[in-house]
TORKOL-4160 file (C-alpha; in steps of 0.2 Angstrom, whole numbers, padded with zeros to 4 digits, m for minus):
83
<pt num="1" X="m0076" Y="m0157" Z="m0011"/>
<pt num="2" X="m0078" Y="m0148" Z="m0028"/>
<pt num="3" X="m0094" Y="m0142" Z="m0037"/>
<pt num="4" X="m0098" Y="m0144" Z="m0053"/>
<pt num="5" X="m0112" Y="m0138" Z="m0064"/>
<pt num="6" X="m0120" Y="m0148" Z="m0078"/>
<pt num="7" X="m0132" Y="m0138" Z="m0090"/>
<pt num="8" X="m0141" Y="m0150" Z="m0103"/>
<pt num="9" X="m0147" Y="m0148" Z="m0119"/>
<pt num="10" X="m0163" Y="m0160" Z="m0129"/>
<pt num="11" X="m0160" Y="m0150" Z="m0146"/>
<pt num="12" X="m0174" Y="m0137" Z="m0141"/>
<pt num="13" X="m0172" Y="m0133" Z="m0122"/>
<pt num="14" X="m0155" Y="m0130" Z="m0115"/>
<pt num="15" X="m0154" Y="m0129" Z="m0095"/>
<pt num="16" X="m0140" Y="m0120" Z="m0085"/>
<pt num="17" X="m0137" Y="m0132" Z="m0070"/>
<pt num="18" X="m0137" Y="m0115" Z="m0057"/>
<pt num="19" X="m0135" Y="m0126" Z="m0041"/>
<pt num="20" X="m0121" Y="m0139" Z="m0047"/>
<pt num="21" X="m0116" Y="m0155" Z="m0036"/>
<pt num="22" X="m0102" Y="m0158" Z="m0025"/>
<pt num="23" X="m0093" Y="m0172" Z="m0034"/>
<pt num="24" X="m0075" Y="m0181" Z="m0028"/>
<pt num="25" X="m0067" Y="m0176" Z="m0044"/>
<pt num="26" X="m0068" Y="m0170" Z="m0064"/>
<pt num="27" X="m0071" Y="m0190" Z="m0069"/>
<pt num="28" X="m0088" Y="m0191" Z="m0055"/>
<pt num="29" X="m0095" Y="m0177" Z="m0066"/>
<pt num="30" X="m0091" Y="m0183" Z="m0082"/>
<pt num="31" X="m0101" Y="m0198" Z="m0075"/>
<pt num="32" X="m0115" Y="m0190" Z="m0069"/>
<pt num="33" X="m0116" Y="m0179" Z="m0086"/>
<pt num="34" X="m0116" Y="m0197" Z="m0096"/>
<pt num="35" X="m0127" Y="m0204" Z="m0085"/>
<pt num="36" X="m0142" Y="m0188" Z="m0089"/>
<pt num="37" X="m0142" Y="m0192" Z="m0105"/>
<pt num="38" X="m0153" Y="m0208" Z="m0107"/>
<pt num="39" X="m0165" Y="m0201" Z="m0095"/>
<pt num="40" X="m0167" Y="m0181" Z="m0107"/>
<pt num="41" X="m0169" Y="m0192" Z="m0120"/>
<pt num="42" X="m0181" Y="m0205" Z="m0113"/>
<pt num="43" X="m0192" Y="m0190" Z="m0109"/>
<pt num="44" X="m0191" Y="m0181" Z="m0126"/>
<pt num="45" X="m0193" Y="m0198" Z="m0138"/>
<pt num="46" X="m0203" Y="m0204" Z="m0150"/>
<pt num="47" X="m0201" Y="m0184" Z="m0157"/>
<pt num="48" X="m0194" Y="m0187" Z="m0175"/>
<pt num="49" X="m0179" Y="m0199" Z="m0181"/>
<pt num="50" X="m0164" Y="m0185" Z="m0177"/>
<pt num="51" X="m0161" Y="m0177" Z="m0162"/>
<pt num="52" X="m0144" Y="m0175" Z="m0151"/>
<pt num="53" X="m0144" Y="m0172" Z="m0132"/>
<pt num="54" X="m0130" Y="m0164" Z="m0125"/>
<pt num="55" X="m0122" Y="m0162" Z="m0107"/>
<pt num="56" X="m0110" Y="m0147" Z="m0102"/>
<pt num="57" X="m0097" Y="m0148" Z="m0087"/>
<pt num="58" X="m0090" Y="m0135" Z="m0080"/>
<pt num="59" X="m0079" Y="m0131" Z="m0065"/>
<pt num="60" X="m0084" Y="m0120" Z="m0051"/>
<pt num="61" X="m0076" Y="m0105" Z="m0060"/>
<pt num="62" X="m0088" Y="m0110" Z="m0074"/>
<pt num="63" X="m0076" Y="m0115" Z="m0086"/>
<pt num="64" X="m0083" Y="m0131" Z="m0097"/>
<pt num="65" X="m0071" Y="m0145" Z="m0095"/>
<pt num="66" X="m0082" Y="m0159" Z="m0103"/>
<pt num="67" X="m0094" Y="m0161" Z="m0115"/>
<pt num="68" X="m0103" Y="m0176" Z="m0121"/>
<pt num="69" X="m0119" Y="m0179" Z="m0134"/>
<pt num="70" X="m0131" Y="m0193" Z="m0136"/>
<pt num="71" X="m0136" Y="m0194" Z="m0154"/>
<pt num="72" X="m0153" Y="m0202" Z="m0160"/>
<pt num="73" X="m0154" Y="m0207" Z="m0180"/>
<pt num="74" X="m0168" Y="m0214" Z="m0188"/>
<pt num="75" X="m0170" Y="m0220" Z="m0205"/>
<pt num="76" X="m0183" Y="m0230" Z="m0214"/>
<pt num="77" X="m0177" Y="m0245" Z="m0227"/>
<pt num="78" X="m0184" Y="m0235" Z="m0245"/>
<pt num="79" X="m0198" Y="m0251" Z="m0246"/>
<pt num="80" X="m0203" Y="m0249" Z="m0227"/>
<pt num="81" X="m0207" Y="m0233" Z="m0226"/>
<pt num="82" X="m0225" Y="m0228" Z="m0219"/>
<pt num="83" X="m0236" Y="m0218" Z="m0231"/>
C-alpha cells in the first residue's frame, strides 16, 4: 500500500506530516487531507473573521500531488457592527 504524507497549515503554524499514512490510492489521501480541515479549524476558531487552512499531499518521493484550503470570511453588515 503506498504512503503519503499530509502537512497542514492554520495560517500561522504549518506542520510537516513526518510519519505519513499507508492509504489505498492518490484519492484516499485527498480524502483524508479534506477531511483535516474542519477539525484545524475547529480548534483555531473564533480567532478573527479571515483565516484559510490548508492541506499538502505528497507522494512517498515527496512530491505534492494535492492541495486543498478551507477558507473562513467574516463580515459584519455596516449597521450591525459591534463598537
Amino acid at each position: 500500500m503506498p504512503r503519503y504524507f499530509i502537512d497542514t497549515s492554520d495560517g500561522d503554524t504549518f506542520v510537516h506530516d513526518d510519519e505519513g499514512y499507508d492509504l489505498p490510492d492518490a484519492g484516499a489521501a485527498r480524502d483524508a487531507a479534506q477531511a483535516a480541515l474542519p477539525d484545524i479549524a475547529r480548534d483555531k476558531l473564533p480567532d478573527g473573521d479571515k483565516r484559510t487552512f490548508c492541506a499538502f499531499v505528497r507522494d512517498g518521493t515527496g512530491a505534492v500531488i494535492y492541495r486543498v484550503a478551507l477558507s473562513l470570511v467574516g463580515e459584519w453588515s455596516a449597521d450591525q457592527m459591534p463598537r
